[in-house]
C-alpha positions as CSV (number, residue, x, y, z in Angstrom):
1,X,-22.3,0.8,-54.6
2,X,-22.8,-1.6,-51.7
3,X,-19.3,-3.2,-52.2
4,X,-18.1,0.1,-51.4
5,X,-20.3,0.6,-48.6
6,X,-19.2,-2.6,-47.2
7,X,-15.5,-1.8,-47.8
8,X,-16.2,1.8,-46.0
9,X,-18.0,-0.1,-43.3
10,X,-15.0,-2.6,-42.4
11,X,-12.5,0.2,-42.4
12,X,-14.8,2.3,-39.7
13,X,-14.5,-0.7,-37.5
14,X,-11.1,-1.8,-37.8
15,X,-10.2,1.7,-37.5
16,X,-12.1,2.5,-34.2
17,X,-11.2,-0.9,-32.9
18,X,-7.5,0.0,-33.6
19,X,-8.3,3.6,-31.8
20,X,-9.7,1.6,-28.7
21,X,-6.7,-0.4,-28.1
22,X,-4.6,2.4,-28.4
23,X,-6.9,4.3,-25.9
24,X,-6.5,1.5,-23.5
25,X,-2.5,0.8,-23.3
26,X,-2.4,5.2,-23.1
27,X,-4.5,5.0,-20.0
28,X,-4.8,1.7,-18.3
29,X,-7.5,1.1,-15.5
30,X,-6.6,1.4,-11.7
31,X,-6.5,-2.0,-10.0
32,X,-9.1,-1.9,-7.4
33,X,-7.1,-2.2,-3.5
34,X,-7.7,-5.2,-1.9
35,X,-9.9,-5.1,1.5
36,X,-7.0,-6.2,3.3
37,X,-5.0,-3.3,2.5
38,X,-8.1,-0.9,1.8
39,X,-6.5,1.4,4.5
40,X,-3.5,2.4,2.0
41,X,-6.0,4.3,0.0
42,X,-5.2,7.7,1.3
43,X,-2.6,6.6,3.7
44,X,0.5,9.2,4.3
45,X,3.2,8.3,6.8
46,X,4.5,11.3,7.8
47,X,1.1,12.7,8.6
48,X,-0.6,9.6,10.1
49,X,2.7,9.6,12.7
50,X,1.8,13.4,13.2
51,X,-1.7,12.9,14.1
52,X,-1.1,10.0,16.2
53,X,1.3,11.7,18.2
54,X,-0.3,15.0,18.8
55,X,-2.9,12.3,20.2
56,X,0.0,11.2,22.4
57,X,-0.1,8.1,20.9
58,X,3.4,7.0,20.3
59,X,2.9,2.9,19.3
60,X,4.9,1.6,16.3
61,X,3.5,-0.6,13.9
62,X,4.7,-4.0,14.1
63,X,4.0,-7.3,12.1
64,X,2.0,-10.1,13.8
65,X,4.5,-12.8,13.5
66,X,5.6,-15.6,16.0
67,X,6.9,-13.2,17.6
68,X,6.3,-9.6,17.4
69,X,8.6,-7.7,15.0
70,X,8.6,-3.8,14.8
71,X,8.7,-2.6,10.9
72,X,12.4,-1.4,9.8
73,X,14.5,-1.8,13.4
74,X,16.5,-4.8,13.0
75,X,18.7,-4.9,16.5
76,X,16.9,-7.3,18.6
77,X,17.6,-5.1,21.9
78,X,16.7,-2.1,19.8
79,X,13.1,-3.8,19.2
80,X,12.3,-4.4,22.7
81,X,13.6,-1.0,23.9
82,X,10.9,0.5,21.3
83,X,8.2,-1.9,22.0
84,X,8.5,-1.0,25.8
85,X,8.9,2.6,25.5
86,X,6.5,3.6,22.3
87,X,4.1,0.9,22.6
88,X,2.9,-1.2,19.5
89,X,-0.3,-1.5,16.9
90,X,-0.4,-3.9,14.2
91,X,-2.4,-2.8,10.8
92,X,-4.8,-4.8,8.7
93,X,-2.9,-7.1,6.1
94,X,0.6,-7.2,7.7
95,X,0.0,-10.6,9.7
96,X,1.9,-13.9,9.7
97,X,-0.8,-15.3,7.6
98,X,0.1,-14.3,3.4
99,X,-3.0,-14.5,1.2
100,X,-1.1,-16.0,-1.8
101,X,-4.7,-15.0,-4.1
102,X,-3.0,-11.2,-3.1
103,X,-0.5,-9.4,-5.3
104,X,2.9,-8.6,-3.2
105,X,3.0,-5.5,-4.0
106,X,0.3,-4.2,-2.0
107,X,2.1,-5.9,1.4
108,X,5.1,-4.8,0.1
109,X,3.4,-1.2,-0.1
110,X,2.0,-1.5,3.2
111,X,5.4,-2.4,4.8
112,X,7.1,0.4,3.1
113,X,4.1,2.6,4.8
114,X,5.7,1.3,8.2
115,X,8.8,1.5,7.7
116,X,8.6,5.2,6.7
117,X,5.5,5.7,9.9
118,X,8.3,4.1,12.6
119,X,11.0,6.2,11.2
120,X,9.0,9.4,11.8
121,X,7.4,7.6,15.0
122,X,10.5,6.6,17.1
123,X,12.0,10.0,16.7
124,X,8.7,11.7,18.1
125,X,8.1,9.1,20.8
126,X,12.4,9.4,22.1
127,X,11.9,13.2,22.3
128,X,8.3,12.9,24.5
């Protein structure tokens, strides 16, 4: 009797600890977001340029590099015809400085977020 209540015993646990795992690859936790790029949380593009510029605030985001580059416009001229007629802001996590303990994805996330803000941005600050 208590070689069968052992054997019943061991089966309950590898069977839940089987059901566990399973659980976990189903539905994996959320990585937390890093404070640099804490903003991102409930960030929208499209509506973040809208609110801005009902605001009549028209600046472009634009990295903090040597120089100052202005997210998806590659023309040089282009950049400086923007940067003097919209304006610029920079955003928390898009500097010249990479945090190599960060996972890419979340600046890579954050410059998509720019890229898709400046697109709706430069066509709301050209028609002003």
């Amino acid at each position: 009797m208590k070689r069968i209540c052992l054997m019943v015993t061991c089966l309950a646990f590898t069977l839940s600890g089987c059901n566990k795992s399973e659980q976990a690859a189903e539905s994996p936790m959320k990585e937390p977001i890093p404070a640099p790029f804490s903003w991102l949380m409930n960030a929208d593009a499209s509506a973040d340029a809208n609110a801005y510029s009902e605001q009549h605030d028209y600046r472009l985001i634009a990295l903090a590099n040597r120089g100052t580059t202005v997210v998806g416009v590659d023309d040089p001229a282009e950049q400086l015809r923007l940067k003097t007629a919209c304006g610029i802001r920079h955003v928390e996590g898009l500097g010249d400085t990479v945090d190599k303990r960060l996972d890419p994805k979340w600046r890579k996330q954050a410059l998509d977020y720019a890229k898709a803000f400046n697109q709706t941005m430069i066509a709301k600050c050209e028609s002003k």
